[in-house]
C-alpha positions in Angstrom: 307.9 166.2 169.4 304.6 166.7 171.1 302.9 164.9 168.0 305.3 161.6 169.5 304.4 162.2 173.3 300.8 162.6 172.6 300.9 158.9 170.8 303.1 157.9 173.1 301.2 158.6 176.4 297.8 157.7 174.3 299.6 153.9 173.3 300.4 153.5 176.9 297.1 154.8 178.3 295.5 152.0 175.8 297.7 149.3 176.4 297.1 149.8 180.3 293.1 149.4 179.6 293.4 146.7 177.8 295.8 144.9 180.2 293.1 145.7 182.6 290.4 144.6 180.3 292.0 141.2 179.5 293.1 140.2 183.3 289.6 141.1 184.7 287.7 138.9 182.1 290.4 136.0 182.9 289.8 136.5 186.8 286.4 136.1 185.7 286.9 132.6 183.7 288.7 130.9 186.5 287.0 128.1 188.1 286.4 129.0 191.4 285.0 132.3 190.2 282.5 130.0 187.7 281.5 128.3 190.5 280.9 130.9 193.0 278.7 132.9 190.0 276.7 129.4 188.9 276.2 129.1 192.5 275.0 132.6 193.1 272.4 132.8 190.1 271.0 129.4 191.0 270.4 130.7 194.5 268.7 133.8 193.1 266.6 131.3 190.9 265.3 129.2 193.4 263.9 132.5 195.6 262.7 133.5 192.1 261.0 130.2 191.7 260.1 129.9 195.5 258.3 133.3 195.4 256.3 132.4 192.1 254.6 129.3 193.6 254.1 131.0 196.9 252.4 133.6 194.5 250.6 130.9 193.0 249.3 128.8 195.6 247.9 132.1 197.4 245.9 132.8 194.3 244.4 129.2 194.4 243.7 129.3 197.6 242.1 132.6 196.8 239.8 131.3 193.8 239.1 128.0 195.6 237.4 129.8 198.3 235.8 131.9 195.9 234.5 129.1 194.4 233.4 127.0 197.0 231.3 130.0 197.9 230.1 130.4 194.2 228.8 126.3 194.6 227.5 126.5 198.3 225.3 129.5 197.3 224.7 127.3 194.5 223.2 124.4 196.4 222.1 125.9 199.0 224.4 124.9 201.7 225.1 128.5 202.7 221.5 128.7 204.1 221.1 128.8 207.4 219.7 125.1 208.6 216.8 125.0 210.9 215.6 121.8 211.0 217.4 119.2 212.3 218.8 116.6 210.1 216.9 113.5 208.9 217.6 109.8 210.7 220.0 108.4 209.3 219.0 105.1 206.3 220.5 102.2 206.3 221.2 100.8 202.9 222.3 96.8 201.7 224.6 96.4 199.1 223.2 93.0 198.2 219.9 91.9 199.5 218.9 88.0 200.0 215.5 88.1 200.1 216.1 84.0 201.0 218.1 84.7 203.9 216.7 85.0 207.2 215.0 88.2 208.8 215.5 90.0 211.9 213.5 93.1 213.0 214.6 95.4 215.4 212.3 98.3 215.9 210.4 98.4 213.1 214.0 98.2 210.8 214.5 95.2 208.9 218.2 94.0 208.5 219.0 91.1 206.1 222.1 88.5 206.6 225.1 89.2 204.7 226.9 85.8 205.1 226.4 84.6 201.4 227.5 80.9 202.9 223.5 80.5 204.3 222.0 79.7 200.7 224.2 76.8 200.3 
């Protein structure tokens, strides 16, 4: 007889789990549960994602500094300038050596109207 209870009560204690078991995993596939989970992980995602490219636009911030220090020393722009800087040129893009002249203190400027040859 206590061969019969023991099955007995262990049937029951089983049955009870997996009743449990079954109506918690159905719970879980309803659609408003889905949605609040898919809703959830994406949110954790994106502050995954967001903290990744903060993490990575720090570090090339980082190395372009690094860098630019690396190319000023370089080219040595990080040296201290004591001389002042040279007057500045002035260049033509096309030069008509037919067109007319004008000097202005001692700086000869050319006429860009390409209409005068004509």
């Amino acid at each position: 007889m206590f061969r019969r209870t023991f099955w007995f009560t262990t049937g029951v204690a089983t049955g009870v789990w997996a009743t449990t078991k079954v109506n918690r995993k159905l719970k879980q596939l309803t659609p408003e549960h889905l949605a609040v989970t898919a809703a959830n992980k994406a949110i954790e995602a994106g502050h995954r994602l967001k903290d990744r490219a903060v993490g990575f636009a720090l570090d090339v911030r980082d190395n372009m500094a690094q860098r630019e220090a690396e190319l000023d020393d370089a080219l040595g722009l990080s040296a201290p300038v004591g001389r002042e800087l040279p007057e500045m040129r002035h260049y033509t893009a096309i030069e008509n050596r037919n067109a007319p002249k004008s000097v202005d203190n001692d700086r000869t400027t050319y006429s860009y109207n390409r209409n005068e040859d004509h």
